[in-house]
PDB file of N, CA, C, O and CB in Angstrom:
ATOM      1  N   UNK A   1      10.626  21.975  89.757  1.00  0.00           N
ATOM      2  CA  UNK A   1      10.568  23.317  90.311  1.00  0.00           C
ATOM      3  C   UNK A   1      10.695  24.324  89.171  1.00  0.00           C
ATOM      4  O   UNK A   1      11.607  24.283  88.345  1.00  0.00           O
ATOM      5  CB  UNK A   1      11.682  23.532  91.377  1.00  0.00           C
ATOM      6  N   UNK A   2       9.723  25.228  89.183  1.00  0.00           N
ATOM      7  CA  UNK A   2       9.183  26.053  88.054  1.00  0.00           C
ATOM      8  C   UNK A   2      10.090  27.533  88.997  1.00  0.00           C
ATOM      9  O   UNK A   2       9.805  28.135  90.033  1.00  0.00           O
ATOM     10  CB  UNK A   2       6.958  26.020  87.804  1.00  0.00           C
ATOM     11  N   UNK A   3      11.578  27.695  87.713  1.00  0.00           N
ATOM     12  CA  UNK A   3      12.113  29.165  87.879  1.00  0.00           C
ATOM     13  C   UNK A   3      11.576  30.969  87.302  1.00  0.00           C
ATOM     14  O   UNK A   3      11.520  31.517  86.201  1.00  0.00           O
ATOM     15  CB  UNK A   3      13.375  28.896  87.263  1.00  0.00           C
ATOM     16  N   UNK A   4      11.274  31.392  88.694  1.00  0.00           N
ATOM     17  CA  UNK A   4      10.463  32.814  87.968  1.00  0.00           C
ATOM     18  C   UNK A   4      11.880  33.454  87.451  1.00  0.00           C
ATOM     19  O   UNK A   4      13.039  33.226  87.797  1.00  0.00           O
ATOM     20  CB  UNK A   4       9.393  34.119  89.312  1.00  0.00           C
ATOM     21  N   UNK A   5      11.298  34.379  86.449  1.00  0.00           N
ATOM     22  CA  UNK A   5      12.273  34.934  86.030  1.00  0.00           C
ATOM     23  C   UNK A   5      12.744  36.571  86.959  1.00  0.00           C
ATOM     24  O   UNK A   5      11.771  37.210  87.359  1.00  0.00           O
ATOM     25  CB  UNK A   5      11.872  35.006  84.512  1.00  0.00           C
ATOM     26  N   UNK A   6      13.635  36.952  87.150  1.00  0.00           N
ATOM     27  CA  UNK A   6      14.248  37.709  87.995  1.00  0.00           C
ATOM     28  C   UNK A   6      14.400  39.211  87.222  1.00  0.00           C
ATOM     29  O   UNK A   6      14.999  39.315  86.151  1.00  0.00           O
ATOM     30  CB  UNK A   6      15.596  36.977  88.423  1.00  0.00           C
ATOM     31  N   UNK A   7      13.812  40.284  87.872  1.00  0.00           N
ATOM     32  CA  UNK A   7      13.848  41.486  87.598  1.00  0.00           C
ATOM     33  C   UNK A   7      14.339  42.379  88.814  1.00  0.00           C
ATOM     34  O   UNK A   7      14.018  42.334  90.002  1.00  0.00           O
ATOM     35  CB  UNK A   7      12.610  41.790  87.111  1.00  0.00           C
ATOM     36  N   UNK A   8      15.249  43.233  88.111  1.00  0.00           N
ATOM     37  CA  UNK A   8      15.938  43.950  88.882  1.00  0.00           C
ATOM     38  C   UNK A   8      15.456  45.208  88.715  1.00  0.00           C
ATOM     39  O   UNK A   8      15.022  45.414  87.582  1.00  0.00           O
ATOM     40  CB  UNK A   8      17.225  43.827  88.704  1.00  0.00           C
ATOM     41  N   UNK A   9      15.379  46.296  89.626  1.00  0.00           N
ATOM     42  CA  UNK A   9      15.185  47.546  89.573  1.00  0.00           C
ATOM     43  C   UNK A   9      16.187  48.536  89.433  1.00  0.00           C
ATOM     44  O   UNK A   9      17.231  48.339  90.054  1.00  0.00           O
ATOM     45  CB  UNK A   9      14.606  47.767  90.461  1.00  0.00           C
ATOM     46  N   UNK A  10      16.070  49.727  88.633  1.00  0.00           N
ATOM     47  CA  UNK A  10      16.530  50.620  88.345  1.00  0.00           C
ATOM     48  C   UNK A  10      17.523  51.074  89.836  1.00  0.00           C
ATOM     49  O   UNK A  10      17.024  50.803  90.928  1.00  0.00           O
ATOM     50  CB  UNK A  10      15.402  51.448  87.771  1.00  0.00           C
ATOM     51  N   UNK A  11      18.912  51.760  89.792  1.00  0.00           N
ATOM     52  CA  UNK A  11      19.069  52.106  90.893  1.00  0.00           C
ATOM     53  C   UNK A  11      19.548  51.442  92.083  1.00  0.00           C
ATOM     54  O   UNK A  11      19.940  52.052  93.077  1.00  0.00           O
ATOM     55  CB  UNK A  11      18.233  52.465  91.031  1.00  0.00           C
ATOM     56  N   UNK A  12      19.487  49.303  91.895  1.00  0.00           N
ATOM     57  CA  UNK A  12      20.137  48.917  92.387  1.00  0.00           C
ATOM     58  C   UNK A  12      21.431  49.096  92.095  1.00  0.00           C
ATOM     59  O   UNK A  12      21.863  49.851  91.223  1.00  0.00           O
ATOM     60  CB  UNK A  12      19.792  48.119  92.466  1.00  0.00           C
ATOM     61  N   UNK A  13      22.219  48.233  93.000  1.00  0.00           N
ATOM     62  CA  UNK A  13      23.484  48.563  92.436  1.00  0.00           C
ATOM     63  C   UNK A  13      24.262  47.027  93.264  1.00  0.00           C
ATOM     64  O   UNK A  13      24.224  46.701  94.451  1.00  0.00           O
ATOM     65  CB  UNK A  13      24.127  50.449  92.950  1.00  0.00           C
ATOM     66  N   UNK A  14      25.046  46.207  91.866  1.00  0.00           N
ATOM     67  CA  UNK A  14      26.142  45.064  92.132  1.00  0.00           C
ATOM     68  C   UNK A  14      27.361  45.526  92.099  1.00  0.00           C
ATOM     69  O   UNK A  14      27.818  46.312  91.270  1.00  0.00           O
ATOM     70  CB  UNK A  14      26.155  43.955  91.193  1.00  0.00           C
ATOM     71  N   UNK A  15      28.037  44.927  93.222  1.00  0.00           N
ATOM     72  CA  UNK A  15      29.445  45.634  93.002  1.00  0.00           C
ATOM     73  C   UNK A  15      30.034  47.190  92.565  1.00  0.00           C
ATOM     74  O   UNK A  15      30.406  47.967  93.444  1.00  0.00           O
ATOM     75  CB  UNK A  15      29.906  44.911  92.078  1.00  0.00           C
ATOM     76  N   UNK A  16      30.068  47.470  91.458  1.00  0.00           N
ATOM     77  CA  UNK A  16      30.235  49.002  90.784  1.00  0.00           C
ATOM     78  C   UNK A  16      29.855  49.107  89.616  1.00  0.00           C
ATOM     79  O   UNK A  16      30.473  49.844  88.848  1.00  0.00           O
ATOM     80  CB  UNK A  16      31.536  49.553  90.684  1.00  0.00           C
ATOM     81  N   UNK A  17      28.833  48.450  89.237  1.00  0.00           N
ATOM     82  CA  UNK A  17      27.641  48.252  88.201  1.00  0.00           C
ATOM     83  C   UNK A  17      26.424  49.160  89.044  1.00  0.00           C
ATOM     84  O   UNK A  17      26.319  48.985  90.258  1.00  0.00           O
ATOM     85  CB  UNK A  17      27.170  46.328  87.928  1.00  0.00           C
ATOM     86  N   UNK A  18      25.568  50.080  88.375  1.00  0.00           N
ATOM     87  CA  UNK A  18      24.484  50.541  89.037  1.00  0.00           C
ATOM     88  C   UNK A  18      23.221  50.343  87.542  1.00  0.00           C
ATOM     89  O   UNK A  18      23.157  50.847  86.421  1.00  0.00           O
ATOM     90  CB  UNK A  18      24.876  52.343  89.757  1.00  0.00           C
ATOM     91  N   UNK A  19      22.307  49.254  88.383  1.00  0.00           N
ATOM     92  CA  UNK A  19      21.041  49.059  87.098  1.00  0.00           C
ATOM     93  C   UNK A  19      20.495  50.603  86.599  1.00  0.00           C
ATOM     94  O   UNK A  19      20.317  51.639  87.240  1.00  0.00           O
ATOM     95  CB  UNK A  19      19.404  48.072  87.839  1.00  0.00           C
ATOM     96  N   UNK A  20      20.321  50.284  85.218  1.00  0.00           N
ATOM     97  CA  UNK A  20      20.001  51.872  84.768  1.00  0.00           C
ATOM     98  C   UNK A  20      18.449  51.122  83.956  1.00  0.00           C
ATOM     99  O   UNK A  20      17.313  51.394  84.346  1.00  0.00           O
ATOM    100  CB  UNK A  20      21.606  52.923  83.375  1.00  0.00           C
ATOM    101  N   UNK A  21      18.722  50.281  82.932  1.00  0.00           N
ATOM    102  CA  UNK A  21      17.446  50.003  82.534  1.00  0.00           C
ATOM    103  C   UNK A  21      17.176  48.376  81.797  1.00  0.00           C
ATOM    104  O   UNK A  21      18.139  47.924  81.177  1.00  0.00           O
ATOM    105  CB  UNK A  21      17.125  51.210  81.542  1.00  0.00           C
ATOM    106  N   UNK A  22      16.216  47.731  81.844  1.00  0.00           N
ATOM    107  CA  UNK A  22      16.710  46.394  81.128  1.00  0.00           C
ATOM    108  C   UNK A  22      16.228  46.170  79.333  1.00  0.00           C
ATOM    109  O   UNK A  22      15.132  46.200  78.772  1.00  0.00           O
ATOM    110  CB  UNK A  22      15.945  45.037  82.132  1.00  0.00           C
ATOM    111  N   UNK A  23      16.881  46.066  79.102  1.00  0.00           N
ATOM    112  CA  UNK A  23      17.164  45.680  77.724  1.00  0.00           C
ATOM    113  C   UNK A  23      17.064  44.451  76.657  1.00  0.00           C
ATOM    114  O   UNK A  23      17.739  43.540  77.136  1.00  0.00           O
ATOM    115  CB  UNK A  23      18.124  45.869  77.744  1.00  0.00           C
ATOM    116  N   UNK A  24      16.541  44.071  75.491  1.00  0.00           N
ATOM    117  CA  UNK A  24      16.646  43.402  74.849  1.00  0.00           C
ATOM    118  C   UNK A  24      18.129  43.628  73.988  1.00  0.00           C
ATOM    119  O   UNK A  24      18.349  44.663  73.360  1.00  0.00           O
ATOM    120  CB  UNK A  24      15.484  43.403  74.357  1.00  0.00           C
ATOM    121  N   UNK A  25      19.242  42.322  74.081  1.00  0.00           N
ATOM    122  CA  UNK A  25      20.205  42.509  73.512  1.00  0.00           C
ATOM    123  C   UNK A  25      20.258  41.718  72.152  1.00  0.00           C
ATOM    124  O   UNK A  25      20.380  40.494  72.202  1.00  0.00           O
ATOM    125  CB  UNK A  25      21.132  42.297  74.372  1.00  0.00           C
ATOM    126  N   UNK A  26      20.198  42.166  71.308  1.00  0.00           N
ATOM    127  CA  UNK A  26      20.274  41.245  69.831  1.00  0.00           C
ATOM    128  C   UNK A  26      21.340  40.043  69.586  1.00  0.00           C
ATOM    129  O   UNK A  26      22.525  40.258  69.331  1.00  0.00           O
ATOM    130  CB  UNK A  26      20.645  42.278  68.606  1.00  0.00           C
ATOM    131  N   UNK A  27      20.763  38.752  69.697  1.00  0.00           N
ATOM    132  CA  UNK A  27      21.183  37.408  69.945  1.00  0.00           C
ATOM    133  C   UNK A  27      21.595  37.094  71.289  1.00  0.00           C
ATOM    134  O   UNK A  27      22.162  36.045  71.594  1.00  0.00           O
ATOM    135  CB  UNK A  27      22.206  37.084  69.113  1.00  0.00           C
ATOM    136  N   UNK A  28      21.319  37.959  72.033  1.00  0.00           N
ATOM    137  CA  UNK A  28      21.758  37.441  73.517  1.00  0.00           C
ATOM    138  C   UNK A  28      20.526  37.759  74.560  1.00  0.00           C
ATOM    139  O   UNK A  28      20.701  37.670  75.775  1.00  0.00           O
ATOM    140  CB  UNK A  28      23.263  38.308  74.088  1.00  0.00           C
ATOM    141  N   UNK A  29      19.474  38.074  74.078  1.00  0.00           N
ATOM    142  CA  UNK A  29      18.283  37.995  74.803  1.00  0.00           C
ATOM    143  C   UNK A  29      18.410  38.880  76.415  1.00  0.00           C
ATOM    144  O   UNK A  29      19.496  39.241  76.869  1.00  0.00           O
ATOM    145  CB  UNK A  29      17.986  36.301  74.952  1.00  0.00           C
ATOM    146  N   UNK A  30      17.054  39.120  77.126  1.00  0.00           N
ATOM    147  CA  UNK A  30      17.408  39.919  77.831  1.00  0.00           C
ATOM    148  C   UNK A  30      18.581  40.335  78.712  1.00  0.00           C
ATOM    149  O   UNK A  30      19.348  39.448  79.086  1.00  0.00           O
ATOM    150  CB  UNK A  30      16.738  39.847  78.215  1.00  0.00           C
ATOM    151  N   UNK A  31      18.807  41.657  79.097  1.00  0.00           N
ATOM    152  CA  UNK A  31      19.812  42.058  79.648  1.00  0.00           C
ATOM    153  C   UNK A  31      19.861  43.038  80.308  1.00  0.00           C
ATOM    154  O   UNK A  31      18.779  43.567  80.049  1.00  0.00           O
ATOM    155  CB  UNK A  31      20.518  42.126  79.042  1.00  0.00           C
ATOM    156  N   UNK A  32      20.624  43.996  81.349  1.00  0.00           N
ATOM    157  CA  UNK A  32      20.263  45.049  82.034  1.00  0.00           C
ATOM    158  C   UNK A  32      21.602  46.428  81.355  1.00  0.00           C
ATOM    159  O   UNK A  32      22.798  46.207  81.166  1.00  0.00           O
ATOM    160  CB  UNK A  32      20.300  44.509  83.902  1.00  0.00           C
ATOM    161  N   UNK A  33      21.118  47.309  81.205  1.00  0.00           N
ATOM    162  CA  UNK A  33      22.193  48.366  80.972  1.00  0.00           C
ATOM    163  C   UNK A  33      22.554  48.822  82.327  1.00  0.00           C
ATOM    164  O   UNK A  33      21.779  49.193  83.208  1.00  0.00           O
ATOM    165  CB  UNK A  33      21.713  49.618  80.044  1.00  0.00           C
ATOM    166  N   UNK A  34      23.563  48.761  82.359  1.00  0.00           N
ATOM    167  CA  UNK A  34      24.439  49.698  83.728  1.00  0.00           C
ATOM    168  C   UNK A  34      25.186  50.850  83.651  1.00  0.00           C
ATOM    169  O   UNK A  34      25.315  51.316  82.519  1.00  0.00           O
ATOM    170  CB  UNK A  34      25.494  48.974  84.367  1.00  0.00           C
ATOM    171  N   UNK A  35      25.719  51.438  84.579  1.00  0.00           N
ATOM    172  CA  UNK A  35      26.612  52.543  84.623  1.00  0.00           C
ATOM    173  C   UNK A  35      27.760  51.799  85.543  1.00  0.00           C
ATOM    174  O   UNK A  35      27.476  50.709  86.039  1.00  0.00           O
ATOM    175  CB  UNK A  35      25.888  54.022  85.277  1.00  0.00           C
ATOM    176  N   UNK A  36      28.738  52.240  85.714  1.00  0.00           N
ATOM    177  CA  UNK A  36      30.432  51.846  86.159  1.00  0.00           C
ATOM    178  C   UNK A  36      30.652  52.982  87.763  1.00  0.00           C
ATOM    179  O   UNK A  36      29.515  53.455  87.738  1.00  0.00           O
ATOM    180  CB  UNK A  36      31.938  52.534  84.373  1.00  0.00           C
ATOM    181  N   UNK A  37      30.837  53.169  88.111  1.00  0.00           N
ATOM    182  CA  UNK A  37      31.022  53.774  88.946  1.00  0.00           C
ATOM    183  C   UNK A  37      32.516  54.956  88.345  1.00  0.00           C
ATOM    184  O   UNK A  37      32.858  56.053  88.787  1.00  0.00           O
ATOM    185  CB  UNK A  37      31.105  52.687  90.144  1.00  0.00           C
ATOM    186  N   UNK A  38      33.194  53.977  87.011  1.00  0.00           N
ATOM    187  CA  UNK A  38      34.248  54.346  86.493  1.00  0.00           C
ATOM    188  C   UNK A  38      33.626  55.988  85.553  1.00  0.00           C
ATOM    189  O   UNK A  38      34.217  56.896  84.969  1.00  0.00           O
ATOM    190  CB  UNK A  38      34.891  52.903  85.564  1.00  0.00           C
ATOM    191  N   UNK A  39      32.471  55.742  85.778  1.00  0.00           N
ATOM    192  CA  UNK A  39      31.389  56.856  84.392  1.00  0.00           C
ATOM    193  C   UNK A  39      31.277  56.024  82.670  1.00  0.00           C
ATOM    194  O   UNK A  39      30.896  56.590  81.645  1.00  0.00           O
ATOM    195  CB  UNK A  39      32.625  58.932  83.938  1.00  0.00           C
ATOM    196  N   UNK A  40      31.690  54.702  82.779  1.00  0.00           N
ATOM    197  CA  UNK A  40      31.112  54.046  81.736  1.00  0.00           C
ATOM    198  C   UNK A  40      30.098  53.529  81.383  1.00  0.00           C
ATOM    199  O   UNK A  40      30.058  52.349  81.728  1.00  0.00           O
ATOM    200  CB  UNK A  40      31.511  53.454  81.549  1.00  0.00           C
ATOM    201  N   UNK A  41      28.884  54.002  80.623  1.00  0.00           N
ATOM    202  CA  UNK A  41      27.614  53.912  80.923  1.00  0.00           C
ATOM    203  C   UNK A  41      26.688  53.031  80.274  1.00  0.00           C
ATOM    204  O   UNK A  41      25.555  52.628  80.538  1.00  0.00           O
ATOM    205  CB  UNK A  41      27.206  54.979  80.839  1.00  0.00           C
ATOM    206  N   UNK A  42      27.700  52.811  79.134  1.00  0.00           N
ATOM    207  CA  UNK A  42      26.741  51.401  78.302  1.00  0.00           C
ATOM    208  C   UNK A  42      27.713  49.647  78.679  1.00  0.00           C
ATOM    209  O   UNK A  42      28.648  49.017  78.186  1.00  0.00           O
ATOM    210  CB  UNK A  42      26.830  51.808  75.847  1.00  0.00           C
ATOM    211  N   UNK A  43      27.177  49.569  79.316  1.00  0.00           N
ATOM    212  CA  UNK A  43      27.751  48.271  79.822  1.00  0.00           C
ATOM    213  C   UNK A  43      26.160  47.534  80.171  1.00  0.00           C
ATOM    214  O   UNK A  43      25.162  47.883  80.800  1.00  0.00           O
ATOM    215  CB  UNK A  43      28.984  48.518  81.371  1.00  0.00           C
ATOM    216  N   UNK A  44      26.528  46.461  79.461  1.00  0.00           N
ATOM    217  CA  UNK A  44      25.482  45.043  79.236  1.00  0.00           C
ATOM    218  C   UNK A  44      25.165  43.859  80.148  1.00  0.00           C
ATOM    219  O   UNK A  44      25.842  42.982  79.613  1.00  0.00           O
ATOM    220  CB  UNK A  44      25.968  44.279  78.155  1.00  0.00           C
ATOM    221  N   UNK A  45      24.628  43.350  81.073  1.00  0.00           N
ATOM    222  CA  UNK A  45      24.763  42.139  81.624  1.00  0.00           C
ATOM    223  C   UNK A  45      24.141  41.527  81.871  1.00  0.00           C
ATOM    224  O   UNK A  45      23.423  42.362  82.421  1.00  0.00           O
ATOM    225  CB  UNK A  45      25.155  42.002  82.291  1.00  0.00           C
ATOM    226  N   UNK A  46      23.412  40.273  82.068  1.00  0.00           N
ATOM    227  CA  UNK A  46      22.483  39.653  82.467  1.00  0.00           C
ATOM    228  C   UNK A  46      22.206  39.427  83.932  1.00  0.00           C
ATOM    229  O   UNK A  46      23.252  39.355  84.578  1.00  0.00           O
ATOM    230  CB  UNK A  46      22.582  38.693  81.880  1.00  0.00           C
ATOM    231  N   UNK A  47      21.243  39.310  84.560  1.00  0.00           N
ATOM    232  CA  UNK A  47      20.682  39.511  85.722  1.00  0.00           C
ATOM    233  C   UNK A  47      21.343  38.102  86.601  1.00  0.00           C
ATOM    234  O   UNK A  47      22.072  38.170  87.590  1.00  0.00           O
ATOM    235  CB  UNK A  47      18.949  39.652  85.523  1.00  0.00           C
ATOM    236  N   UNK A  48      21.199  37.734  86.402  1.00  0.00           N
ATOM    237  CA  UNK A  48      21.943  36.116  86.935  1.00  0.00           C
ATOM    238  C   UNK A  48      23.532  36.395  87.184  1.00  0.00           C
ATOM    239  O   UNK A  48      24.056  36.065  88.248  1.00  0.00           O
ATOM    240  CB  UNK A  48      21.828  34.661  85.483  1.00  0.00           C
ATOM    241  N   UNK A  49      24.236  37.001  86.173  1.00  0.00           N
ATOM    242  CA  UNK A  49      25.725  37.343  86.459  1.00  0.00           C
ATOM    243  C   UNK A  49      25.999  38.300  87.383  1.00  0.00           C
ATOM    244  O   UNK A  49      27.104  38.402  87.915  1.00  0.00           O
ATOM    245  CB  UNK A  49      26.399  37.776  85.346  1.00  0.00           C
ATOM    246  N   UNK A  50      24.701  39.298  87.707  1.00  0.00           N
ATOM    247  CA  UNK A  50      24.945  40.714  88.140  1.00  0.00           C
ATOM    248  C   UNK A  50      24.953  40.032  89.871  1.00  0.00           C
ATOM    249  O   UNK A  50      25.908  40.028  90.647  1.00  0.00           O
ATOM    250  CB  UNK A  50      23.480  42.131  87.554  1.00  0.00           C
ATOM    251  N   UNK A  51      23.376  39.429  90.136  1.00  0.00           N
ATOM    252  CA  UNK A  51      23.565  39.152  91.278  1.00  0.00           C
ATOM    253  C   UNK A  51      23.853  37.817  91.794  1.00  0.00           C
ATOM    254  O   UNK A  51      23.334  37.476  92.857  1.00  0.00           O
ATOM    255  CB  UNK A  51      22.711  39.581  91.747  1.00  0.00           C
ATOM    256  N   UNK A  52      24.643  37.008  91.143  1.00  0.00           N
ATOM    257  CA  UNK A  52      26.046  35.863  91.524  1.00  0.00           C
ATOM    258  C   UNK A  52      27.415  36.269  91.326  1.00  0.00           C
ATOM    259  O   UNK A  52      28.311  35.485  91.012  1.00  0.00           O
ATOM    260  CB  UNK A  52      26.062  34.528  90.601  1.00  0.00           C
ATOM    261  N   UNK A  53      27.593  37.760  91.552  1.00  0.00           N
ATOM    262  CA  UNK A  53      29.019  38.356  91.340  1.00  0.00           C
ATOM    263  C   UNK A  53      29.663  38.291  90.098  1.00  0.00           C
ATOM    264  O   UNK A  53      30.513  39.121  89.777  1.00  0.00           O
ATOM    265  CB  UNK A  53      29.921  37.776  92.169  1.00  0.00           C
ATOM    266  N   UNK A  54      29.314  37.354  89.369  1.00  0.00           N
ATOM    267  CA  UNK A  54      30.429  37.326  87.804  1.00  0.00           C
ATOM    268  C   UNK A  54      30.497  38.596  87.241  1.00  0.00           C
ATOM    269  O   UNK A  54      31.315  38.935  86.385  1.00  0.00           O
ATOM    270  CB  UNK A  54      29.857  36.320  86.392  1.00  0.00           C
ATOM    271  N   UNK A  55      29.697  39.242  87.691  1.00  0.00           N
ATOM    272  CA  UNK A  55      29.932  40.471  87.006  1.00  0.00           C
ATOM    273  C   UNK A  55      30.101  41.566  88.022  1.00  0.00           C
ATOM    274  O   UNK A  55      29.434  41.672  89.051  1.00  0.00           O
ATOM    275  CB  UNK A  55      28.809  40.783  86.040  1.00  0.00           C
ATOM    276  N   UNK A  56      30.752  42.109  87.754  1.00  0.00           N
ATOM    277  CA  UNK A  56      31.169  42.856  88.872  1.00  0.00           C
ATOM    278  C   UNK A  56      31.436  44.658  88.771  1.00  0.00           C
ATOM    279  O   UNK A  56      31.194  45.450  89.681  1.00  0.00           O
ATOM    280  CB  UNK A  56      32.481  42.107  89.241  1.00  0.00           C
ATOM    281  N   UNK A  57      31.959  44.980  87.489  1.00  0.00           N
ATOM    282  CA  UNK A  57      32.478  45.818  87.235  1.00  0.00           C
ATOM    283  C   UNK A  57      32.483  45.914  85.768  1.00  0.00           C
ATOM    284  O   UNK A  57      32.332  44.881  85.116  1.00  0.00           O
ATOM    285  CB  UNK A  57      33.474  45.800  87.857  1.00  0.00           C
ATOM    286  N   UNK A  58      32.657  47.152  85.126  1.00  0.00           N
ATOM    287  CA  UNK A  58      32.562  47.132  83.502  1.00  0.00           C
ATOM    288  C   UNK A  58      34.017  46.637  82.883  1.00  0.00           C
ATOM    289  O   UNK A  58      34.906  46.149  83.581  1.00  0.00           O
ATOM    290  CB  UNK A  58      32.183  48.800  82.870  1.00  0.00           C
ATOM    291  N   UNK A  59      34.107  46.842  81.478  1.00  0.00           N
ATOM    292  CA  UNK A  59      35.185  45.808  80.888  1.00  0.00           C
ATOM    293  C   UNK A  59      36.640  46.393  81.490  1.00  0.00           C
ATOM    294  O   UNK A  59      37.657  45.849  81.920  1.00  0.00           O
ATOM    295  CB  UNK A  59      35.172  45.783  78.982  1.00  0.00           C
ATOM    296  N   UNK A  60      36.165  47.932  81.276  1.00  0.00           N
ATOM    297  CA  UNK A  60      37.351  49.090  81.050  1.00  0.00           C
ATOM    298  C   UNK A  60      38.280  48.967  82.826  1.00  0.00           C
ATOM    299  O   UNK A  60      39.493  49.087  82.997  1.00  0.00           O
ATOM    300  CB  UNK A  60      36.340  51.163  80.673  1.00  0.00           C
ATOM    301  N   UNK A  61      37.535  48.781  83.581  1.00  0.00           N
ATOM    302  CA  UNK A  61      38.061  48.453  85.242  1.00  0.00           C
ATOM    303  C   UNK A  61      38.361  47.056  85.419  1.00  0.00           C
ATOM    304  O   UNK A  61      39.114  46.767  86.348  1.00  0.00           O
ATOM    305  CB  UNK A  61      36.879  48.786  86.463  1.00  0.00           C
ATOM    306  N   UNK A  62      37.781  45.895  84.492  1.00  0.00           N
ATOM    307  CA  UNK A  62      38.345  44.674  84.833  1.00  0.00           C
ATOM    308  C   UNK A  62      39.669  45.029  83.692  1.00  0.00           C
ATOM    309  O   UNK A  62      40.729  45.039  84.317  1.00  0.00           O
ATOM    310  CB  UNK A  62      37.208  43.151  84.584  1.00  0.00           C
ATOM    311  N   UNK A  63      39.802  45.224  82.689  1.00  0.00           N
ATOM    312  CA  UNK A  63      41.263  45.287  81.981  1.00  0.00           C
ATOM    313  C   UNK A  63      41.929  45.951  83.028  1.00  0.00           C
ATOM    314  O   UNK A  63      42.777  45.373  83.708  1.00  0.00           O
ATOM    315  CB  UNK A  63      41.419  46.131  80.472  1.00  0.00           C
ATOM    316  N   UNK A  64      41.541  47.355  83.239  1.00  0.00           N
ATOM    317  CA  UNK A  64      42.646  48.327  84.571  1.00  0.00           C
ATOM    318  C   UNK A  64      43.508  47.316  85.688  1.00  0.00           C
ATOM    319  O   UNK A  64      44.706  47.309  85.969  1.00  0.00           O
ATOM    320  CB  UNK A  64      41.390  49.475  85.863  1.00  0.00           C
ATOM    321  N   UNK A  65      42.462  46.540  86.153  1.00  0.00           N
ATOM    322  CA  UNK A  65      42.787  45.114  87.167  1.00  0.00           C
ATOM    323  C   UNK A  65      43.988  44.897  87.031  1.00  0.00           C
ATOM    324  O   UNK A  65      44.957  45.259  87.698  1.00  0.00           O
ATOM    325  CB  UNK A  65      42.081  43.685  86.859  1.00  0.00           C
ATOM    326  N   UNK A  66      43.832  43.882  85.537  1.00  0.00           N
ATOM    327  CA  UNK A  66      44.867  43.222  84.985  1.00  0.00           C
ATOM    328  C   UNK A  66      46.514  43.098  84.839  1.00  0.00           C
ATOM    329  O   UNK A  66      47.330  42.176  84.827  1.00  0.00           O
ATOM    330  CB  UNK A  66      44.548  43.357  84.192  1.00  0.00           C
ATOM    331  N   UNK A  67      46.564  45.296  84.682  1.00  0.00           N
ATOM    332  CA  UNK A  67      47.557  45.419  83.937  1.00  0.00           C
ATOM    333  C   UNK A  67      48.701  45.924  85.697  1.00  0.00           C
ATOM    334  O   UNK A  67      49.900  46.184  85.600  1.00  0.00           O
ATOM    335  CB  UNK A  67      47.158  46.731  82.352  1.00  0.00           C
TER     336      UNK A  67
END
């Protein structure tokens, strides 16, 4: 079984990630730029993490989580 590769559109939105544009990331190959709902706007992720939940939120709100 031959996997297509998955493109997301601008404007969706995972969790409190909202897709802004997709990106080539240097050594980590494609990726999508997001915005935070937090107003953090360069946040990185791959499309597979965005929509299987691993990613959920930018770094600065998963540390907030934590503490």
């Amino acid at each position: 079984m031959e996997l297509k590769p998955v493109t997301l559109e601008h404007g969706e939105k995972y969790g409190k990630l909202t897709v802004l544009a997709k990106v080539k990331v240097p050594g980590r190959g494609p990726a999508y730029r997001c915005a935070c709902d937090c107003g953090f706007q360069k946040f990185y992720a791959r499309a597979s993490h965005l929509m299987n939940g691993k990613v959920k939120s930018c770094v600065r709100c998963r540390d907030a989580q934590t503490f």
